[in-house]
The first five atom37 places (N, CA, C, CB, O) and aatype in JSON, in Angstrom:
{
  "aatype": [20, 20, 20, 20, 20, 20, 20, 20, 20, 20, 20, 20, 20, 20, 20, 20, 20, 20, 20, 20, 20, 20, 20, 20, 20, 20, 20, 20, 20, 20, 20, 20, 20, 20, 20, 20, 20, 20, 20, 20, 20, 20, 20, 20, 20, 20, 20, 20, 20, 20, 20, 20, 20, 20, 20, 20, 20, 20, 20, 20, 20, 20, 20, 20, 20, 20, 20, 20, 20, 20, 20, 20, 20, 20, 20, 20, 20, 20, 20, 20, 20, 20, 20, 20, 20, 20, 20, 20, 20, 20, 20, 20, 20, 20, 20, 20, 20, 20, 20, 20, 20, 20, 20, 20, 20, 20, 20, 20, 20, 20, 20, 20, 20, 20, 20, 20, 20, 20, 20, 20, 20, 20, 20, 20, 20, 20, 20, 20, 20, 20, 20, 20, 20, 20, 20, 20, 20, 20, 20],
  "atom_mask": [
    [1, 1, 1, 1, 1],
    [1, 1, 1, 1, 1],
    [1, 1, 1, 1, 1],
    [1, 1, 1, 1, 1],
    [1, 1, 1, 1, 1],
    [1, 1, 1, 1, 1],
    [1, 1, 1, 1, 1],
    [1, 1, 1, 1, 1],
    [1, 1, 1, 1, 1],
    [1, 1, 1, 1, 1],
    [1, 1, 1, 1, 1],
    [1, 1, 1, 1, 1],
    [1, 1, 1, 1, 1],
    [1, 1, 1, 1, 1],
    [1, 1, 1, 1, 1],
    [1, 1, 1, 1, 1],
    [1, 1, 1, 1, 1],
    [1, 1, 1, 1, 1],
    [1, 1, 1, 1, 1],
    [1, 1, 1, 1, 1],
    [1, 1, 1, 1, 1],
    [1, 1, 1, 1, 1],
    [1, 1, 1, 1, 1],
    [1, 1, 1, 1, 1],
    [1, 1, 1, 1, 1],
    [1, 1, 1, 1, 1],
    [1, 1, 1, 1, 1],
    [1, 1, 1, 1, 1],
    [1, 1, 1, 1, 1],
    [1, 1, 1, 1, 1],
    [1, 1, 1, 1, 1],
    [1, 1, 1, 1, 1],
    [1, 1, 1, 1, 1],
    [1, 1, 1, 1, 1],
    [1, 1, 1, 1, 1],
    [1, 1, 1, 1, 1],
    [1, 1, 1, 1, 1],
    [1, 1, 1, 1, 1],
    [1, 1, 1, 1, 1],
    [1, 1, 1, 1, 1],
    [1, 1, 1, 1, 1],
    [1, 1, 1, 1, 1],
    [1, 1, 1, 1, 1],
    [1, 1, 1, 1, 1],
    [1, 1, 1, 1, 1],
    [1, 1, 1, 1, 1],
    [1, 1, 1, 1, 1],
    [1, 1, 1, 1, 1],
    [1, 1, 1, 1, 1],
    [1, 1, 1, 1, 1],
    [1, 1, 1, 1, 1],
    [1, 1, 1, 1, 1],
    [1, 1, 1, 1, 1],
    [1, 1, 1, 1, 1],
    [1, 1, 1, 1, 1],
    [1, 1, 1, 1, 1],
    [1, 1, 1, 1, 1],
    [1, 1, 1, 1, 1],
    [1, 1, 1, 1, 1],
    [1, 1, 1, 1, 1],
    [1, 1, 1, 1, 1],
    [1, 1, 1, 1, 1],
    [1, 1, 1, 1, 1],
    [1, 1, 1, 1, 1],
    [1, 1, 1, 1, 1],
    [1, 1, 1, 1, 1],
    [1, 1, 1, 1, 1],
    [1, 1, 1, 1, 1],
    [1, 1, 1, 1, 1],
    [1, 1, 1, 1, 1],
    [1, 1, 1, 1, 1],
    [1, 1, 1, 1, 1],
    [1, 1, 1, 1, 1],
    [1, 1, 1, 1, 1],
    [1, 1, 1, 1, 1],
    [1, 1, 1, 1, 1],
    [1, 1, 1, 1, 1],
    [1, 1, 1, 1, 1],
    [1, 1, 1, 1, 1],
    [1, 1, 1, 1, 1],
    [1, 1, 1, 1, 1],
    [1, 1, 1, 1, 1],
    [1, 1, 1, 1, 1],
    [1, 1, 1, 1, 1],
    [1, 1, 1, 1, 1],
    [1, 1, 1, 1, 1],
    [1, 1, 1, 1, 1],
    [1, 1, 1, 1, 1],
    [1, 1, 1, 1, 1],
    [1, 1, 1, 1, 1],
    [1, 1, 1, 1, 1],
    [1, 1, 1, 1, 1],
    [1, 1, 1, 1, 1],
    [1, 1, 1, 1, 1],
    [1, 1, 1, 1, 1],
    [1, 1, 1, 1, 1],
    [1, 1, 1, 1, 1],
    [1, 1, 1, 1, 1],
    [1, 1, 1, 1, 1],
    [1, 1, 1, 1, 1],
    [1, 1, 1, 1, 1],
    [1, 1, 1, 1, 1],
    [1, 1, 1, 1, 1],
    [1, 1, 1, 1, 1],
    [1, 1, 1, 1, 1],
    [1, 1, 1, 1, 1],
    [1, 1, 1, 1, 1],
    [1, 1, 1, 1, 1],
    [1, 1, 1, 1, 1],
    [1, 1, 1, 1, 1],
    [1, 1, 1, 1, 1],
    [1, 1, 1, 1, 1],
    [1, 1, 1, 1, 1],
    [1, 1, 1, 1, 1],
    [1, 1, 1, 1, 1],
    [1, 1, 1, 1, 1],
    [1, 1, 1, 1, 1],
    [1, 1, 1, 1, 1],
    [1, 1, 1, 1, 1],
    [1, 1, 1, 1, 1],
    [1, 1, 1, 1, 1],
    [1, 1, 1, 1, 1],
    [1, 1, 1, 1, 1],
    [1, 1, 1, 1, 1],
    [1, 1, 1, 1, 1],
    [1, 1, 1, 1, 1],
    [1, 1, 1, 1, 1],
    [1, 1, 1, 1, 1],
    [1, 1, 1, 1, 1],
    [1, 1, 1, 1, 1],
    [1, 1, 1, 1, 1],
    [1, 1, 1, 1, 1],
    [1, 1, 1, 1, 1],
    [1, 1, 1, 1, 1],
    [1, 1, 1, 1, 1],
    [1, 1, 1, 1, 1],
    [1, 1, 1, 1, 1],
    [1, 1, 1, 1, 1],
    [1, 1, 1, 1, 1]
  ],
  "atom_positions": [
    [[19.29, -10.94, 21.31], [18.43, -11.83, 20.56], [17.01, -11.27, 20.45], [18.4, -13.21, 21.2], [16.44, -11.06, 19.37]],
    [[16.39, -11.0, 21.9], [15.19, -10.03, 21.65], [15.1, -9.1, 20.69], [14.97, -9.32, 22.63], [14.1, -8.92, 20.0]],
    [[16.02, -8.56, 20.61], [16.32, -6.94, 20.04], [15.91, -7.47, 18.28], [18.55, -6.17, 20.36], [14.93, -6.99, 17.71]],
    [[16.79, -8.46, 17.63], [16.94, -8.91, 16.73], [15.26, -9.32, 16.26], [18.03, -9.86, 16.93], [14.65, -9.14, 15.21]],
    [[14.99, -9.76, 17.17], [13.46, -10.36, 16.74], [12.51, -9.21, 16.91], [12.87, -11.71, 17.77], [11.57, -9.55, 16.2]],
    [[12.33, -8.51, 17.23], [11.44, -7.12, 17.66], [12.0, -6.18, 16.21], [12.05, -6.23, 19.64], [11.31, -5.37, 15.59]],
    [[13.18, -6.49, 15.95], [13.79, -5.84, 14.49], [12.74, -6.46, 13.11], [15.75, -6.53, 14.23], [12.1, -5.89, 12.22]],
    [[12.89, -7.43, 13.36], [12.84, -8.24, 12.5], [10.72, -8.49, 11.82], [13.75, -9.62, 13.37], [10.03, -8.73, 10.83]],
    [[10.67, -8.18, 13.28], [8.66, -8.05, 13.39], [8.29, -6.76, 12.91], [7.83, -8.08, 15.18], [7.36, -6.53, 12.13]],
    [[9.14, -5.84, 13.46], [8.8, -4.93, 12.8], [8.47, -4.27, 11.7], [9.13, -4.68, 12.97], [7.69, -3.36, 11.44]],
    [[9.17, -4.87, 11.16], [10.04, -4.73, 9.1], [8.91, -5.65, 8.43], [12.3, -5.84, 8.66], [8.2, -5.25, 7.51]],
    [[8.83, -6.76, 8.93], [7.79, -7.48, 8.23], [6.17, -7.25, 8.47], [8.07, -8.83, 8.53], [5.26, -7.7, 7.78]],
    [[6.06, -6.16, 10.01], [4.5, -6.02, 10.1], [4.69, -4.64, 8.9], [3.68, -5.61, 12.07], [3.64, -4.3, 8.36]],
    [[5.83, -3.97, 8.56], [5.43, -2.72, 8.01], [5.67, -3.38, 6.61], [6.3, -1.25, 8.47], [5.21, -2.55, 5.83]],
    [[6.17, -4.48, 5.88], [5.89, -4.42, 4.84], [4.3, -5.33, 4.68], [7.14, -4.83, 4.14], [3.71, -5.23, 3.6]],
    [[3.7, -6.15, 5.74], [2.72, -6.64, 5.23], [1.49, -5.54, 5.54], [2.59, -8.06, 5.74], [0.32, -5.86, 5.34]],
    [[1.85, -4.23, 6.04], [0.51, -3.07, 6.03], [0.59, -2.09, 4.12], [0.99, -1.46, 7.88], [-0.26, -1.53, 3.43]],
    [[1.92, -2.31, 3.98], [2.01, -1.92, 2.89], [0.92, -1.72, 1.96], [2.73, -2.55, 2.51], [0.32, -2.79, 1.88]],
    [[0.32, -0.74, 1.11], [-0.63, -1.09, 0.08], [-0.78, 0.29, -0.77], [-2.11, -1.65, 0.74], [-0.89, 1.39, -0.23]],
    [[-0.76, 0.11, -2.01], [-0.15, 1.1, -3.07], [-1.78, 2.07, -3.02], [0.45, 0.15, -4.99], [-1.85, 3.29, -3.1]],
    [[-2.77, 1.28, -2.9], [-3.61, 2.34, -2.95], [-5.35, 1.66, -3.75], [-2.64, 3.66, -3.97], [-6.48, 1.66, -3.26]],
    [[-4.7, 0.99, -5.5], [-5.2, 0.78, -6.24], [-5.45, -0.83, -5.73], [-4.6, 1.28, -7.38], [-4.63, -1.73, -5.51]],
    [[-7.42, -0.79, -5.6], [-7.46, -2.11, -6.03], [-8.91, -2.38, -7.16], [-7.5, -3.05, -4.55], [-10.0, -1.8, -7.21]],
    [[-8.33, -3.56, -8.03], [-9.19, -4.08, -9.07], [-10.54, -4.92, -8.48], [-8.25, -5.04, -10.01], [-10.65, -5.84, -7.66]],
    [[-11.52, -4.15, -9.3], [-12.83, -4.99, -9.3], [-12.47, -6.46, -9.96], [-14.09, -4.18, -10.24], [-11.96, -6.58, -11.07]],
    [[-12.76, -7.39, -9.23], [-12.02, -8.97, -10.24], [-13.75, -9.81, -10.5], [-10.4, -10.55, -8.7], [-14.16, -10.7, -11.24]],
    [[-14.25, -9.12, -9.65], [-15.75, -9.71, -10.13], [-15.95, -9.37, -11.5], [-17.07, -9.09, -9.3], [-16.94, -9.85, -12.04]],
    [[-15.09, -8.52, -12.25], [-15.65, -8.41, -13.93], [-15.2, -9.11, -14.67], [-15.48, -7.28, -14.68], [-15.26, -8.88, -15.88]],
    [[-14.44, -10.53, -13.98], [-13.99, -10.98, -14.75], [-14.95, -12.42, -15.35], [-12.72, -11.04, -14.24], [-14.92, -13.23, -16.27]],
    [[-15.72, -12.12, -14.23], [-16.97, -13.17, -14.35], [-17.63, -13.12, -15.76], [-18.19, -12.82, -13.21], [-17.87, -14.15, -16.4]],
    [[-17.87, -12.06, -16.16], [-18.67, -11.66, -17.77], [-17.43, -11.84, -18.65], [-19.4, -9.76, -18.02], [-16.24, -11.61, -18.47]],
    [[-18.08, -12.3, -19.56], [-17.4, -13.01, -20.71], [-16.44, -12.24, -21.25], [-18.27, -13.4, -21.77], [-15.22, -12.4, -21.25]],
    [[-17.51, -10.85, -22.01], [-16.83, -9.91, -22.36], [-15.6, -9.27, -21.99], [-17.44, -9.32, -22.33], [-14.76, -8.89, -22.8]],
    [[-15.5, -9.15, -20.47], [-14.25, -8.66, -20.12], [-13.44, -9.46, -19.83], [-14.23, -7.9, -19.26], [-12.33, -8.96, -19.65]],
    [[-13.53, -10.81, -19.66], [-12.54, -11.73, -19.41], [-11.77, -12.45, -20.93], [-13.31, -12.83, -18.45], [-10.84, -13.26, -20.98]],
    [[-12.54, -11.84, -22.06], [-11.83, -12.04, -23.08], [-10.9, -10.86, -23.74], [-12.72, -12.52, -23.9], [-9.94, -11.2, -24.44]],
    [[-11.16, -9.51, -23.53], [-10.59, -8.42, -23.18], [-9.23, -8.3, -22.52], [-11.4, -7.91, -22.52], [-8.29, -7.6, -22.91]],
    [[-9.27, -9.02, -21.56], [-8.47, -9.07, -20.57], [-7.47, -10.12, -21.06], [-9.18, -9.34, -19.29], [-6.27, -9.84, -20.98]],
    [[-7.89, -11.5, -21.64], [-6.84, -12.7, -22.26], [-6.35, -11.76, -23.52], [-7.72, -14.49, -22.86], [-5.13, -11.61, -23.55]],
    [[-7.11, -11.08, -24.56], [-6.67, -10.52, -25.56], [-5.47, -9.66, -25.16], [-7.71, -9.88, -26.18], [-4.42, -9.76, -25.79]],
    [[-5.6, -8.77, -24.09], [-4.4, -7.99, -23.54], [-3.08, -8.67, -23.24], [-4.78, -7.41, -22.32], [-2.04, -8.35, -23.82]],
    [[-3.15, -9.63, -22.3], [-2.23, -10.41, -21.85], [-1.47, -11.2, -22.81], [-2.76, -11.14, -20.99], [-0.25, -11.34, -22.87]],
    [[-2.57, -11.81, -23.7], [-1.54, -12.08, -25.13], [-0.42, -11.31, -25.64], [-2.28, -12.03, -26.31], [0.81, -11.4, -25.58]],
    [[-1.49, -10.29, -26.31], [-0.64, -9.48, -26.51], [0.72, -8.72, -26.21], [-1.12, -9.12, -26.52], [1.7, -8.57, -26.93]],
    [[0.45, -8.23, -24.77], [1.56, -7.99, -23.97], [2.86, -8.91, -23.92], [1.05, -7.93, -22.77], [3.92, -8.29, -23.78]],
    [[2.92, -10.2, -24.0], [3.56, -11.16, -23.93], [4.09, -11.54, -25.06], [3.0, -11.93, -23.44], [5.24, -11.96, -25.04]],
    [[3.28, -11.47, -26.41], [3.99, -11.97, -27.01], [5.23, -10.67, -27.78], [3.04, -12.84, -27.82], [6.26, -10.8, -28.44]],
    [[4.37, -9.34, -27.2], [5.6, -8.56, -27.63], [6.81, -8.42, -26.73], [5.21, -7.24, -27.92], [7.62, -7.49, -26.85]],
    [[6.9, -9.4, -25.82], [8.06, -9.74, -24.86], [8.73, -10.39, -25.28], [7.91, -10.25, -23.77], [9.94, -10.27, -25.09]],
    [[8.22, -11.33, -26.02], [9.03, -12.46, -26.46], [10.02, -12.23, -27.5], [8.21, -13.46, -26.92], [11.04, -12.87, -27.73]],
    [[9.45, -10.99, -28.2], [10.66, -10.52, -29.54], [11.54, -9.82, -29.01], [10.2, -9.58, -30.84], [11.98, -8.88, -29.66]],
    [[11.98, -10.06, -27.8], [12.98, -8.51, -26.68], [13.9, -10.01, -27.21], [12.55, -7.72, -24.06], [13.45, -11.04, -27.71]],
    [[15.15, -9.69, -26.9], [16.65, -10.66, -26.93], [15.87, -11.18, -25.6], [18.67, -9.77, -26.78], [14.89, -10.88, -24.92]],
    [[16.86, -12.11, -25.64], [16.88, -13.55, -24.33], [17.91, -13.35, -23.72], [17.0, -15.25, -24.79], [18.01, -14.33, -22.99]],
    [[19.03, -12.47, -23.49], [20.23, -12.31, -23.0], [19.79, -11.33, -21.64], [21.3, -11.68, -24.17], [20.67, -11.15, -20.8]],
    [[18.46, -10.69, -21.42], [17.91, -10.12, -20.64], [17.97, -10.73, -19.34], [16.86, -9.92, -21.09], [17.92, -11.95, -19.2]],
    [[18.13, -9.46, -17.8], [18.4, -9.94, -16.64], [16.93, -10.53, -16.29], [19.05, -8.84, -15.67], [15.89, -9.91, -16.5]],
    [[17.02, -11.9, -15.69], [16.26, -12.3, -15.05], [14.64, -11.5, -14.25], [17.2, -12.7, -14.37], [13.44, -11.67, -14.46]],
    [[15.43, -10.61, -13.31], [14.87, -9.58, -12.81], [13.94, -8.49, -13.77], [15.96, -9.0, -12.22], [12.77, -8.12, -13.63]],
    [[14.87, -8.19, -14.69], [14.37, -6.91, -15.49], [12.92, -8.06, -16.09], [15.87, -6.05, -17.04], [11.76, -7.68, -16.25]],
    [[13.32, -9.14, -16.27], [11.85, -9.79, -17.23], [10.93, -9.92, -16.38], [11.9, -11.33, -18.0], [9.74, -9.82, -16.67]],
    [[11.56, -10.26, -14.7], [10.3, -10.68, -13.94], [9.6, -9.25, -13.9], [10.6, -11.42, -12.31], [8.38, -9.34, -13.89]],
    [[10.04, -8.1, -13.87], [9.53, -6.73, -13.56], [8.86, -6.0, -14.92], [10.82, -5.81, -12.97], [8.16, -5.0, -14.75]],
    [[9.04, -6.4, -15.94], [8.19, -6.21, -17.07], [7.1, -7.07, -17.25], [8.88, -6.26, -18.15], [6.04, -6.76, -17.79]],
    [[7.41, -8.21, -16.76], [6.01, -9.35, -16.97], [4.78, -8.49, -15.3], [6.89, -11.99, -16.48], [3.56, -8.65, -15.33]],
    [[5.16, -8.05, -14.63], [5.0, -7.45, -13.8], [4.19, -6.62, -13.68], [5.71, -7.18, -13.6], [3.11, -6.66, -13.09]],
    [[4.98, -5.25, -14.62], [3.97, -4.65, -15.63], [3.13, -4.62, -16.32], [4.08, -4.43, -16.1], [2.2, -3.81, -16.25]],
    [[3.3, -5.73, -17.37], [2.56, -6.21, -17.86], [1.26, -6.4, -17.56], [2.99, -6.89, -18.0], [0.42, -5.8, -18.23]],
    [[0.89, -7.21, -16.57], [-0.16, -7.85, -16.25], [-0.46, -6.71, -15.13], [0.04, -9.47, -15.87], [-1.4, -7.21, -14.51]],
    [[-0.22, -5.66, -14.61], [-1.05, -4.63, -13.93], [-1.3, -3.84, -14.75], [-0.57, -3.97, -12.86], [-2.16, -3.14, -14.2]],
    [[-1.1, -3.35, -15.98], [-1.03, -2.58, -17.09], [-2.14, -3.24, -17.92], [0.4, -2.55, -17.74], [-2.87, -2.39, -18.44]],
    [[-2.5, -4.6, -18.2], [-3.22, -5.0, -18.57], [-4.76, -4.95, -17.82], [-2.64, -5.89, -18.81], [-5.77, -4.64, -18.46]],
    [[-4.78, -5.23, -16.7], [-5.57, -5.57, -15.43], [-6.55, -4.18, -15.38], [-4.45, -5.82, -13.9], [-7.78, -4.21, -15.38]],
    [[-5.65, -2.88, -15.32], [-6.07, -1.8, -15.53], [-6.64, -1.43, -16.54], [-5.42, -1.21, -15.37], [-7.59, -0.66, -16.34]],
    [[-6.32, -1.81, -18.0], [-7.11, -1.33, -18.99], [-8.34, -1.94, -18.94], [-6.56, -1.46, -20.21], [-9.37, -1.26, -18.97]],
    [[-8.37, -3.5, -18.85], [-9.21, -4.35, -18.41], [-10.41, -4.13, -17.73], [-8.64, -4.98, -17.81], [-11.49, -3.86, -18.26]],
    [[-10.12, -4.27, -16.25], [-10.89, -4.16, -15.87], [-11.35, -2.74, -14.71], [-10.85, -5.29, -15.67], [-10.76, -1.73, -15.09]],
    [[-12.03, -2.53, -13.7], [-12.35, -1.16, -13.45], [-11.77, -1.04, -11.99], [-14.0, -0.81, -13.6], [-12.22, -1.79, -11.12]],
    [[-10.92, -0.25, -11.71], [-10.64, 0.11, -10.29], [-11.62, 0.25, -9.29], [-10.04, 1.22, -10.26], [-12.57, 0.95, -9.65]],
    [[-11.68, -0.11, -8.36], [-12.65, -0.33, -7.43], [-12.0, 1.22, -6.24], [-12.57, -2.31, -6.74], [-11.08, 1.1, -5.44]],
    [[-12.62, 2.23, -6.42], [-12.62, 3.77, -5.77], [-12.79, 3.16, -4.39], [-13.99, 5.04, -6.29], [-13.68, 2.35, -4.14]],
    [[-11.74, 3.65, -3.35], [-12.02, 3.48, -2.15], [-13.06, 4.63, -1.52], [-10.74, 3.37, -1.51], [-12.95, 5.78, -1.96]],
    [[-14.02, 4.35, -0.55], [-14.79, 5.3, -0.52], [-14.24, 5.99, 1.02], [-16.36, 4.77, -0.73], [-13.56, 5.41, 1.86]],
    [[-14.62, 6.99, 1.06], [-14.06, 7.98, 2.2], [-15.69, 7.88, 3.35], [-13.57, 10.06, 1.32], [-16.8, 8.2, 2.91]],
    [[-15.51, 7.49, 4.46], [-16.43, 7.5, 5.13], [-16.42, 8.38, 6.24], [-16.61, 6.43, 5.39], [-17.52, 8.36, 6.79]],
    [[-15.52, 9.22, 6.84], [-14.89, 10.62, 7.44], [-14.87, 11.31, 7.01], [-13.94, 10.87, 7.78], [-13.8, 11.05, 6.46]],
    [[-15.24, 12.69, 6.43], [-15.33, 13.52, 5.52], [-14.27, 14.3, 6.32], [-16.75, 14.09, 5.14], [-13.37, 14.88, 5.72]],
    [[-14.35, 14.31, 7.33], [-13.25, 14.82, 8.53], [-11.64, 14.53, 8.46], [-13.67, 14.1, 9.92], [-10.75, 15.17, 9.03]],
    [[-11.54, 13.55, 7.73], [-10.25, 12.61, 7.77], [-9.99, 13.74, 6.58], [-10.27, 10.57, 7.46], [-10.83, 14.15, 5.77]],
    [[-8.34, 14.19, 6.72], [-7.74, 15.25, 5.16], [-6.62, 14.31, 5.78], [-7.53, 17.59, 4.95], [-6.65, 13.37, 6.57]],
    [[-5.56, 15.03, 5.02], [-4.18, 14.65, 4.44], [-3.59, 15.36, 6.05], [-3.6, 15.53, 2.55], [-2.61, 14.78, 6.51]],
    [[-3.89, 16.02, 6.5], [-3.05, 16.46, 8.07], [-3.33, 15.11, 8.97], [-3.89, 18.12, 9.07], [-2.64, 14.54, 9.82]],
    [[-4.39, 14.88, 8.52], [-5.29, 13.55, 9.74], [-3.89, 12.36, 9.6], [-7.5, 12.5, 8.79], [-3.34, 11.88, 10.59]],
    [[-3.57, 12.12, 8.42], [-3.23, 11.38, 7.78], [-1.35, 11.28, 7.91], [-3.95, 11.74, 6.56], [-0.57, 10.32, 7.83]],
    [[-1.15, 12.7, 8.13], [0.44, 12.7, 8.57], [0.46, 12.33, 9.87], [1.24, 14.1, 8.47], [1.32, 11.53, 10.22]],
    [[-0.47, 12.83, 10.81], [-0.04, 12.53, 11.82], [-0.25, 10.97, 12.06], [-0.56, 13.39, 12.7], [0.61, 10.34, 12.67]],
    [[-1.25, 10.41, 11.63], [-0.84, 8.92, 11.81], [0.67, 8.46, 11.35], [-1.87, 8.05, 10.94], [1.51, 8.2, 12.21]],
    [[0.89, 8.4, 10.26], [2.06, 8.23, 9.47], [3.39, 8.47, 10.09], [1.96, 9.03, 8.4], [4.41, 7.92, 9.68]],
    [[3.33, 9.6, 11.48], [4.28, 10.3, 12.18], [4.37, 9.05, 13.18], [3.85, 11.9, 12.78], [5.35, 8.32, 13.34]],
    [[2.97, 8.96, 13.89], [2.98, 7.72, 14.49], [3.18, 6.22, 14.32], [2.25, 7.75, 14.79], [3.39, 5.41, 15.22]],
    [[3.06, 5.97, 12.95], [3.28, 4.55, 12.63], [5.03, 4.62, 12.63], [2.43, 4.05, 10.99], [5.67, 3.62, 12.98]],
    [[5.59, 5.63, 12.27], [6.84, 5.55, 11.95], [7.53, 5.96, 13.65], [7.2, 6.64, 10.52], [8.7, 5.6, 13.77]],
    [[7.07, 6.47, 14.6], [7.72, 6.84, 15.92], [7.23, 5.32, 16.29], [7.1, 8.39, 16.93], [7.97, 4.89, 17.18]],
    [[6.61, 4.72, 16.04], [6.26, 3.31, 17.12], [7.24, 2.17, 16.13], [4.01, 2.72, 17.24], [7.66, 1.23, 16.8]],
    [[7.62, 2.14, 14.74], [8.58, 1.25, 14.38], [10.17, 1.75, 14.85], [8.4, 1.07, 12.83], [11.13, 1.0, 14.99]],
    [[10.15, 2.96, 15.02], [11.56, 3.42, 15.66], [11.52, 2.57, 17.18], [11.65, 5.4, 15.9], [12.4, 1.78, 17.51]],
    [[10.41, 2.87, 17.95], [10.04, 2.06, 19.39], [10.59, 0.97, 19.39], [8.64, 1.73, 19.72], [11.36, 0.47, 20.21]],
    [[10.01, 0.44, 18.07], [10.24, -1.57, 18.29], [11.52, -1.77, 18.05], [9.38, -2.8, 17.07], [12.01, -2.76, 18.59]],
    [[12.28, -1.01, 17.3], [13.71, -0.99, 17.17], [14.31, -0.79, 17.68], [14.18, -0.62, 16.66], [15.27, -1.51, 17.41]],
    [[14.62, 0.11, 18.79], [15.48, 0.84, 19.61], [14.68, 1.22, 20.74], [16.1, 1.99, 18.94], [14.04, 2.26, 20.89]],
    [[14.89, -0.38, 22.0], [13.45, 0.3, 22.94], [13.85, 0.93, 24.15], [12.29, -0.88, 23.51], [13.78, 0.16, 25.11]],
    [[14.23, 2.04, 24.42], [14.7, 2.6, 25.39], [13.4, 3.48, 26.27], [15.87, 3.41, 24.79], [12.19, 3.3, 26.23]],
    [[14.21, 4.45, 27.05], [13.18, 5.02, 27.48], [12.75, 6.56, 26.5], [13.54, 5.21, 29.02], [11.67, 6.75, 25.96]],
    [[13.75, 7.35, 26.5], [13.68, 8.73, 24.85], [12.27, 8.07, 24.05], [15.69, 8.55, 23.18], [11.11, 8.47, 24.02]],
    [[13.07, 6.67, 23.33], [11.32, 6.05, 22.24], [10.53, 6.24, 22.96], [10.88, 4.38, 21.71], [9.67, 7.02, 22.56]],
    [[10.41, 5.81, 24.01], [9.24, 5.18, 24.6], [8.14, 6.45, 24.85], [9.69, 4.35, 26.07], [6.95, 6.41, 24.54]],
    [[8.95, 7.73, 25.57], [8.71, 9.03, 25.88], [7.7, 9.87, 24.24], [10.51, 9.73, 26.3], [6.59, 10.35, 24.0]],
    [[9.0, 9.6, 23.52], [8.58, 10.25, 22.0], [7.47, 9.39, 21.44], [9.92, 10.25, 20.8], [6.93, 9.86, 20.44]],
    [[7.0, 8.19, 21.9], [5.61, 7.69, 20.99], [4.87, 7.85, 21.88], [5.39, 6.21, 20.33], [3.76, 7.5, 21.49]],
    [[4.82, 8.31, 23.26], [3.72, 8.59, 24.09], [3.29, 9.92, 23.78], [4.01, 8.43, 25.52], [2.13, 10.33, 23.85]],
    [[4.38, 10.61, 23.4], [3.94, 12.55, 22.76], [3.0, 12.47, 21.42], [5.74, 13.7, 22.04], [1.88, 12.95, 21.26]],
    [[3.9, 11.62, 20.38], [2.94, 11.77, 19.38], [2.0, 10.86, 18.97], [3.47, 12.01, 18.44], [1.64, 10.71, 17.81]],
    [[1.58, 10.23, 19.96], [0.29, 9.45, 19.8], [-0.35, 10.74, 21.05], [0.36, 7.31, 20.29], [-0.77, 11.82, 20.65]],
    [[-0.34, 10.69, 21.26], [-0.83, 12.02, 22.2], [-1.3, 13.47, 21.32], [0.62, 12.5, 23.26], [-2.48, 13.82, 21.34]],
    [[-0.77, 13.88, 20.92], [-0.48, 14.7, 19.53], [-1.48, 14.62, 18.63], [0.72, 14.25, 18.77], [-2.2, 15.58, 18.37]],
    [[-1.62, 13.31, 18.01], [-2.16, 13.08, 17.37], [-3.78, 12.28, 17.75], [-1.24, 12.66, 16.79], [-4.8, 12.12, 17.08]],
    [[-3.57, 12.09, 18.5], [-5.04, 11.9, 19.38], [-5.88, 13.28, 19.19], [-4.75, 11.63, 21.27], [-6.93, 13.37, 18.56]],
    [[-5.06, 14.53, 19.97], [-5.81, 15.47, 20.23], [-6.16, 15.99, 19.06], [-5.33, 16.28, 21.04], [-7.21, 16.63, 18.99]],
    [[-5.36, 15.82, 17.98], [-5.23, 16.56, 16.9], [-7.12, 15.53, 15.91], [-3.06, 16.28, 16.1], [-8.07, 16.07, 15.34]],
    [[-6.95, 14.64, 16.05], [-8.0, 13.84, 15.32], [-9.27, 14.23, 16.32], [-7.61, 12.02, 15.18], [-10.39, 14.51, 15.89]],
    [[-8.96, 14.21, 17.54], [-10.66, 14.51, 17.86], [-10.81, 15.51, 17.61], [-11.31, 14.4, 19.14], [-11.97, 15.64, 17.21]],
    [[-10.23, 16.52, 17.61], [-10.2, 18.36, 17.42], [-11.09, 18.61, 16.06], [-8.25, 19.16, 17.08], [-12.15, 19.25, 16.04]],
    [[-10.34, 17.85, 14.67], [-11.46, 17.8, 13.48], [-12.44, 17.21, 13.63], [-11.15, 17.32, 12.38], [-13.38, 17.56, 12.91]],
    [[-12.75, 15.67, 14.94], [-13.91, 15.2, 14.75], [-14.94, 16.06, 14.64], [-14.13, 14.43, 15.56], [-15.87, 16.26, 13.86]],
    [[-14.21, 16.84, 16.4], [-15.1, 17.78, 17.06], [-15.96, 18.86, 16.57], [-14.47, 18.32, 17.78], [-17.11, 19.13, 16.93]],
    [[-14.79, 19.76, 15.19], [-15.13, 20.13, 14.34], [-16.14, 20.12, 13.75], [-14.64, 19.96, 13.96], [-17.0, 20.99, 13.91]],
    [[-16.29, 18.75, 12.62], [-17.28, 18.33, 12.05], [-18.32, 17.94, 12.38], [-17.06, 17.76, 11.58], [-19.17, 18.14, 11.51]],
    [[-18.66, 17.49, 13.19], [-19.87, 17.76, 14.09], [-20.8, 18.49, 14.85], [-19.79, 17.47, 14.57], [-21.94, 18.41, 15.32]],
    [[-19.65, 19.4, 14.76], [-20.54, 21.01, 15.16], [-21.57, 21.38, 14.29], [-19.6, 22.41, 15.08], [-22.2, 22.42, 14.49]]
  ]
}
């Protein structure tokens, strides 16, 4: 029963860290201009949905209306650039977390002693490995 629930936390803490990357400035929607921009799109988009047949899967419409309105959102309004505050942090920094987020959901799944051993290495690993560029960059 434990096992099941430690399964189950797991799956749902990794889909609620989930995040594609892109997020929208929605404060532009405050000015007129772009919030009529933005209804003009969505019209649009929609009503050329509506001339598709009606015999269409459920799904396939919820995933085009879907589209739709991030497709719109984007022309719309302006992506908000995440800013990099580590100049130190690259794409190696970045696997090895990733190595670790994924050795510690194997952990919560299967908690023996092997997991337990293997997320103490690569959080270890990856410790040394992140201060090593801090260390780096600060020189």
């Amino acid at each position: 029963m434990v096992e099941k629930v430690r399964e189950r936390l797991a799956v749902s803490k990794l889909a609620a860290h989930k995040f594609d990357g892109e997020r929208l400035i929605l404060r532009k929607l405050n000015e007129l201009e772009v919030r009529k921009q933005y209804q003009i799109e969505i019209k649009s988009r929609f009503a050329a949905l509506e001339n598709l047949n009606d015999g269409e899967d459920i799904n396939r419409a919820w995933e085009n209306n879907k589209e739709n309105i991030k497709t719109s959102a984007t022309e719309s309004l302006v992506l908000h650039e995440l800013k990099q505050h580590k100049p130190w942090f690259d794409e190696e920094c970045l696997g090895f977390l990733d190595q670790k987020k994924q050795t510690k959901i194997q952990w919560e799944q299967e908690s023996n002693q092997s997991s337990v051993d293997n997320l103490y290495n690569v959080r270890r690993e990856a410790s040394r490995h992140i201060r090593k560029k801090e260390g780096i960059s600060e020189s």
